[in-house]
PDB file of N, CA, C and O in Angstrom:
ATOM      1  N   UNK A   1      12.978  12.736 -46.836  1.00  0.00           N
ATOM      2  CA  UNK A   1      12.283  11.477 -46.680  1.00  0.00           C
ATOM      3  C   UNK A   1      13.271  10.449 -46.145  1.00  0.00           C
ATOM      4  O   UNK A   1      14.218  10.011 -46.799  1.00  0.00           O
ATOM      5  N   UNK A   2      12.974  10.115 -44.935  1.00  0.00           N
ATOM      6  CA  UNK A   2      14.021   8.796 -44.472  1.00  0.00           C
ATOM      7  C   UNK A   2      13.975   7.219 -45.205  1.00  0.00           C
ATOM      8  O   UNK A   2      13.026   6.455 -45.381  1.00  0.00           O
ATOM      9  N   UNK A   3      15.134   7.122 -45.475  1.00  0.00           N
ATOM     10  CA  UNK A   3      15.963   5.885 -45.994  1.00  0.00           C
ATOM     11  C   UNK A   3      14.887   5.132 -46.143  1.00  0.00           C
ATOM     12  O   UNK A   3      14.167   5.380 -47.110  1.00  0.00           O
ATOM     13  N   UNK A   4      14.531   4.079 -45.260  1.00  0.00           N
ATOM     14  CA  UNK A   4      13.851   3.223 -45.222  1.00  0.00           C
ATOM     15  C   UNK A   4      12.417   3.167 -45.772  1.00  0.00           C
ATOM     16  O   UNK A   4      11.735   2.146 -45.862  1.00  0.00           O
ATOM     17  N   UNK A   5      12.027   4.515 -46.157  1.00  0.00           N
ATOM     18  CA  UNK A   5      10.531   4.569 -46.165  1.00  0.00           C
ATOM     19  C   UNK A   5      10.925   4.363 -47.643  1.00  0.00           C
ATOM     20  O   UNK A   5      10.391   3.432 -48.246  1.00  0.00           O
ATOM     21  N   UNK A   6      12.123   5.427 -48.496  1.00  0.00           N
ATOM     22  CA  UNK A   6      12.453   5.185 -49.516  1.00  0.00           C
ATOM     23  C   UNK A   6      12.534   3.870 -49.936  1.00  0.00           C
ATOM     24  O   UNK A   6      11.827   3.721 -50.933  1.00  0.00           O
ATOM     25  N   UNK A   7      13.188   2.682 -49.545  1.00  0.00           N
ATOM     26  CA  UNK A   7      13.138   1.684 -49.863  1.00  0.00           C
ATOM     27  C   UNK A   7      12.212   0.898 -50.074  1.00  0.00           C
ATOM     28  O   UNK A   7      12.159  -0.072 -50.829  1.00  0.00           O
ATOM     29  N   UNK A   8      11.261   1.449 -49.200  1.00  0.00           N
ATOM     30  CA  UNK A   8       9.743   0.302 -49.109  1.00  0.00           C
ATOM     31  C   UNK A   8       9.073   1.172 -50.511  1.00  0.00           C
ATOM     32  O   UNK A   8       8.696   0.485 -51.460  1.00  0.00           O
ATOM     33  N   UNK A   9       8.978   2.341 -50.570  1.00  0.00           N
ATOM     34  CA  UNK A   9       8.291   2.395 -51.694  1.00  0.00           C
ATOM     35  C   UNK A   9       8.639   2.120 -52.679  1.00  0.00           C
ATOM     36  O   UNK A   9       7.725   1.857 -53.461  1.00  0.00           O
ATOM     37  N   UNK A  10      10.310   1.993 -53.328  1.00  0.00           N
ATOM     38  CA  UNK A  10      10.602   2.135 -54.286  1.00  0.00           C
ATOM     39  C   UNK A  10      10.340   0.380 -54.127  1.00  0.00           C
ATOM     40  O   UNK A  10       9.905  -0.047 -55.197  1.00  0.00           O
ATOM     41  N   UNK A  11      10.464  -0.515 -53.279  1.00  0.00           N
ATOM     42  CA  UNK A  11       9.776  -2.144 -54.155  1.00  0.00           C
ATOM     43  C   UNK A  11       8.168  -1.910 -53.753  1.00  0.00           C
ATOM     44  O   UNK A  11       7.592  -2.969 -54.003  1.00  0.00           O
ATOM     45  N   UNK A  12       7.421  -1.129 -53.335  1.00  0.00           N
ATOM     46  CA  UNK A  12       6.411  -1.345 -53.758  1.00  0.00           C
ATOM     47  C   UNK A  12       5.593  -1.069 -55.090  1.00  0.00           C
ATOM     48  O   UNK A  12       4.586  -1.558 -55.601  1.00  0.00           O
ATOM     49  N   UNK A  13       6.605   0.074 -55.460  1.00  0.00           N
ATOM     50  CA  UNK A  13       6.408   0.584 -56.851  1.00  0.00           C
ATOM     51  C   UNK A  13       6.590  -0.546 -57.944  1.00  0.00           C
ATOM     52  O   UNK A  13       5.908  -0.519 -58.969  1.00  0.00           O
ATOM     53  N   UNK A  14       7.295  -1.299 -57.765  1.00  0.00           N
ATOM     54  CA  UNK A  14       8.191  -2.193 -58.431  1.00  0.00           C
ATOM     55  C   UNK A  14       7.413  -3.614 -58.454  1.00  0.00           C
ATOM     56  O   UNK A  14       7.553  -4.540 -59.253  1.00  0.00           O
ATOM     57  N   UNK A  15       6.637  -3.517 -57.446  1.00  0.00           N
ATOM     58  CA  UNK A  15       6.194  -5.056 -57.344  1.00  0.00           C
ATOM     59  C   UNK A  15       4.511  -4.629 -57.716  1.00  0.00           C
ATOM     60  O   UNK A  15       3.602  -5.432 -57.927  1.00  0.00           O
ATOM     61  N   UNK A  16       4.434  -3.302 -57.720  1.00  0.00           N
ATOM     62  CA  UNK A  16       3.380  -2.729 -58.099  1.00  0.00           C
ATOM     63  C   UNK A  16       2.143  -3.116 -57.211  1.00  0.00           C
ATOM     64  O   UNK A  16       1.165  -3.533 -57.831  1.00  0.00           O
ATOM     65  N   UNK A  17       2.064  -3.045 -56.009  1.00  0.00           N
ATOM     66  CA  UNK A  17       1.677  -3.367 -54.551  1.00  0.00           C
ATOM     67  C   UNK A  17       0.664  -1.845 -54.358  1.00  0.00           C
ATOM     68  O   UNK A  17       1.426  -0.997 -53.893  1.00  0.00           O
ATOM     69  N   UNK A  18      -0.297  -1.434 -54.491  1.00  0.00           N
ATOM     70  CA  UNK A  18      -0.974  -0.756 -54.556  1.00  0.00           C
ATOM     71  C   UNK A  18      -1.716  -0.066 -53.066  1.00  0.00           C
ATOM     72  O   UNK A  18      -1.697   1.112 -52.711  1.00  0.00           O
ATOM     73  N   UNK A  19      -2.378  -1.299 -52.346  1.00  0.00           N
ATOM     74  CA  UNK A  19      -1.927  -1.020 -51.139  1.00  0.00           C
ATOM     75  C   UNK A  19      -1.131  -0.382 -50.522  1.00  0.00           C
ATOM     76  O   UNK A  19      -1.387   0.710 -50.015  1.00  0.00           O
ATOM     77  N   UNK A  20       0.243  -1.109 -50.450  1.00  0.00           N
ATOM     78  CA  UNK A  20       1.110  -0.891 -49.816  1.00  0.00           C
ATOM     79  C   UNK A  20       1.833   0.417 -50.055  1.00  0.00           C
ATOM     80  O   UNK A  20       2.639   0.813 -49.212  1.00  0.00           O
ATOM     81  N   UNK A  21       1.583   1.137 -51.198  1.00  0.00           N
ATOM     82  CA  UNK A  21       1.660   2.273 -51.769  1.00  0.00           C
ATOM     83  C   UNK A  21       0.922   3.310 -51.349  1.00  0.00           C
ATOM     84  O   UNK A  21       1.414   4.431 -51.480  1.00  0.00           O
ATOM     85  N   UNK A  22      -0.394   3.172 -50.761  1.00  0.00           N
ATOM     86  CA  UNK A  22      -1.613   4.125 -49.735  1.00  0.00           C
ATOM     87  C   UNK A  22      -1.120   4.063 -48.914  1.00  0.00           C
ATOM     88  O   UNK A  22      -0.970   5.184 -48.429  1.00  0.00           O
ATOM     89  N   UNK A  23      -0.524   3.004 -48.122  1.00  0.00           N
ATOM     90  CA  UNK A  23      -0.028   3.160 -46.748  1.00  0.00           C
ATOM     91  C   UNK A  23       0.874   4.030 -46.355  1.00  0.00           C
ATOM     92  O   UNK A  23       0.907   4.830 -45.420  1.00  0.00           O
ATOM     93  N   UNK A  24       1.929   3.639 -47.583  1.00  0.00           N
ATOM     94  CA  UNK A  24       3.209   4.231 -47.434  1.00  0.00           C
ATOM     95  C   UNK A  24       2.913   5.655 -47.614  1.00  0.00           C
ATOM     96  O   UNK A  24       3.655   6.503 -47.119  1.00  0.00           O
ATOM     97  N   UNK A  25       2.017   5.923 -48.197  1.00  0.00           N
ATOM     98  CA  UNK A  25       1.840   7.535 -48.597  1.00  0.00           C
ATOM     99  C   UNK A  25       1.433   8.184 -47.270  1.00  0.00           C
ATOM    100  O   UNK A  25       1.911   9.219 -46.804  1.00  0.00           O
ATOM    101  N   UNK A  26       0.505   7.440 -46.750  1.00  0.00           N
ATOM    102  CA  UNK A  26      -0.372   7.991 -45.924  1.00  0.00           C
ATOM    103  C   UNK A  26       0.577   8.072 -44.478  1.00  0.00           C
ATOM    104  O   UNK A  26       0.257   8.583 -43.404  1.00  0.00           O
ATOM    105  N   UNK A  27       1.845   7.387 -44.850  1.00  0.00           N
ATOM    106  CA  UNK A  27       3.327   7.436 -43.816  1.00  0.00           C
ATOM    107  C   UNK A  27       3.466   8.442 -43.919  1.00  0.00           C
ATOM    108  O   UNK A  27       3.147   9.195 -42.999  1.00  0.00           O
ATOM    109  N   UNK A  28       4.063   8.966 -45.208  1.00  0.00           N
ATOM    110  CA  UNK A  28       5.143   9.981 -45.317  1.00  0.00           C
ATOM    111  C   UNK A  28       4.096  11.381 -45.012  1.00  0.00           C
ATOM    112  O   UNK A  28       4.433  12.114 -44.083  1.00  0.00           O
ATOM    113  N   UNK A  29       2.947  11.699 -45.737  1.00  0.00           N
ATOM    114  CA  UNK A  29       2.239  13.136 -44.962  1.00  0.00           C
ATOM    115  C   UNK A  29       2.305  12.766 -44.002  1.00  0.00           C
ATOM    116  O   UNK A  29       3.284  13.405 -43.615  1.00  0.00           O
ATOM    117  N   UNK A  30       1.835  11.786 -42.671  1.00  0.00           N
ATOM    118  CA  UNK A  30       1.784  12.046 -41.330  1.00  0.00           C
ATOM    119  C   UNK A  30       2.967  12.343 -40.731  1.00  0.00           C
ATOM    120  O   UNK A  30       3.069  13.051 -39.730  1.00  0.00           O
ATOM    121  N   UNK A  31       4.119  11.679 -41.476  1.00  0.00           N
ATOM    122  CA  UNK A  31       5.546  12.465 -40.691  1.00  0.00           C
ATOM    123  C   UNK A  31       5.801  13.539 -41.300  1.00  0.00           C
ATOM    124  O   UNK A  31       6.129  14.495 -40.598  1.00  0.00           O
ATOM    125  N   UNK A  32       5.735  13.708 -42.686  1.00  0.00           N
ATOM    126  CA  UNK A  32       5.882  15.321 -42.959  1.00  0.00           C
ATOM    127  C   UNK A  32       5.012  16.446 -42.053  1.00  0.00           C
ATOM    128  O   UNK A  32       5.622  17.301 -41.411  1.00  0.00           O
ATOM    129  N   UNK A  33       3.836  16.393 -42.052  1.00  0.00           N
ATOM    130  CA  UNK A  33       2.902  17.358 -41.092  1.00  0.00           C
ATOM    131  C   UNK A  33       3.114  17.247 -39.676  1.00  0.00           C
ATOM    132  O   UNK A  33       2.763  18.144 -38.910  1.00  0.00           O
ATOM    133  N   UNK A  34       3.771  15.998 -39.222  1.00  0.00           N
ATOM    134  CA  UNK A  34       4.190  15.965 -37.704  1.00  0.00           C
ATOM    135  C   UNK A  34       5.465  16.648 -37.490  1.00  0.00           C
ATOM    136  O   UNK A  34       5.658  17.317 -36.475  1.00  0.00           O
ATOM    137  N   UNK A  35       6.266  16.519 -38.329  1.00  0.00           N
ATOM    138  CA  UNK A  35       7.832  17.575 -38.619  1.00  0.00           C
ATOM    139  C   UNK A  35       7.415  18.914 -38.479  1.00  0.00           C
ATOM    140  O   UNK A  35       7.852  19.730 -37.668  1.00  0.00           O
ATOM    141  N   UNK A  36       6.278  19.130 -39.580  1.00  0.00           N
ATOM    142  CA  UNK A  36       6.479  20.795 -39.664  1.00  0.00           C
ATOM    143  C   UNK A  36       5.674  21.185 -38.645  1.00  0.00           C
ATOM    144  O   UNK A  36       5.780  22.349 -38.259  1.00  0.00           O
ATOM    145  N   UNK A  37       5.121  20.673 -38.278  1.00  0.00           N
ATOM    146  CA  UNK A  37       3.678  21.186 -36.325  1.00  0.00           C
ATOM    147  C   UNK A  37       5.152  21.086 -35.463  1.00  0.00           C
ATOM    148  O   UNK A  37       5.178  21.881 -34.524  1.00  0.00           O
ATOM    149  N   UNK A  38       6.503  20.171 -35.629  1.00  0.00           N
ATOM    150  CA  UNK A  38       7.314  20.761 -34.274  1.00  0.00           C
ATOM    151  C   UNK A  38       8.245  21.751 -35.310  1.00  0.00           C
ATOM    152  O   UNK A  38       8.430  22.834 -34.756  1.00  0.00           O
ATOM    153  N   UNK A  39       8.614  21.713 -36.091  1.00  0.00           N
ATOM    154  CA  UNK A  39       8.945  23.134 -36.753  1.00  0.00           C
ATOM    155  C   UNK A  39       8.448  24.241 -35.968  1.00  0.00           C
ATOM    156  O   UNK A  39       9.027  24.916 -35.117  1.00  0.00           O
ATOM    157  N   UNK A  40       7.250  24.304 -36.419  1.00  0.00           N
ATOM    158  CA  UNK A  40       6.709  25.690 -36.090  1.00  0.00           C
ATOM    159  C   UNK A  40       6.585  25.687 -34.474  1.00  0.00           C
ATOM    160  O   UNK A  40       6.930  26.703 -33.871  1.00  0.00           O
ATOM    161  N   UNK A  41       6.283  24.990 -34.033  1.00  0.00           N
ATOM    162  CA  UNK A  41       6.265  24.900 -32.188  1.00  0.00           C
ATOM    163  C   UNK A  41       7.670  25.790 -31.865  1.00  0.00           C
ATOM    164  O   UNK A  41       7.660  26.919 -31.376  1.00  0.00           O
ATOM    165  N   UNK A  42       8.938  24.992 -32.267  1.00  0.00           N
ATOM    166  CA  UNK A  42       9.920  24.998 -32.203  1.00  0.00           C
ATOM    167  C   UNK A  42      10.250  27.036 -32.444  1.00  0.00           C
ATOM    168  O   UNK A  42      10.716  27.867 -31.664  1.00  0.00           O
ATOM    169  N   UNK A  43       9.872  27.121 -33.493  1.00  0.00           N
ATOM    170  CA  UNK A  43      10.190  28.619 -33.720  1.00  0.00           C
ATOM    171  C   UNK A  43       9.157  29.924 -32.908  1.00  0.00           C
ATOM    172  O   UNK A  43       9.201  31.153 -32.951  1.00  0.00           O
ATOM    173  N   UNK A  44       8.490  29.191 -32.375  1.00  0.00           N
ATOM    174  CA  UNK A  44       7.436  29.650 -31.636  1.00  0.00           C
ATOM    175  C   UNK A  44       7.946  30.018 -29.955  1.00  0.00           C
ATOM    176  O   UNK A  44       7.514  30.868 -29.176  1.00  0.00           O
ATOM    177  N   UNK A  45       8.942  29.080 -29.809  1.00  0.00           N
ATOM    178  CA  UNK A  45       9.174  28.983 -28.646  1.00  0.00           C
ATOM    179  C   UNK A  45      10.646  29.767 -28.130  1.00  0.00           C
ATOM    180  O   UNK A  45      11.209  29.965 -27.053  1.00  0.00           O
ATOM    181  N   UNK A  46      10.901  30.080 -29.584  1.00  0.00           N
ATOM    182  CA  UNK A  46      12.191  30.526 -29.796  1.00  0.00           C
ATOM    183  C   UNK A  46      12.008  32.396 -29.907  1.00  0.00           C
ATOM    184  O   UNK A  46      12.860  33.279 -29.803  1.00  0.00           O
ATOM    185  N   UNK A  47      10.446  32.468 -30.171  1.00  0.00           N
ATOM    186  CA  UNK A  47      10.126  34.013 -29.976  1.00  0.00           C
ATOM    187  C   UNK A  47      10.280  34.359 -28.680  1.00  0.00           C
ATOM    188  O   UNK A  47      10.077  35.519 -28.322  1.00  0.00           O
TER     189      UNK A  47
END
């Protein structure tokens, strides 16, 4: 999980920002599932 995203959640947790807590979530799966779709591209291409 990159730095920054860490930071935003850990004061949104903190300020207890609920919102901003969906968002942030809804950050981190879209870059996690965008990582692993070039993962697998990546090893795909490597066959």
């Amino acid at each position: 999980m990159p730095t920054w995203l860490r930071k935003q959640l850990r004061r949104a947790f903190i300020e207890k920002d609920r919102r901003q807590l969906k968002v942030l979530n809804q950050c981190w799966f879209y870059y996690k599932n965008s990582n692993e779709k070039n993962l697998l591209y990546r090893k795909h291409e490597q066959l």
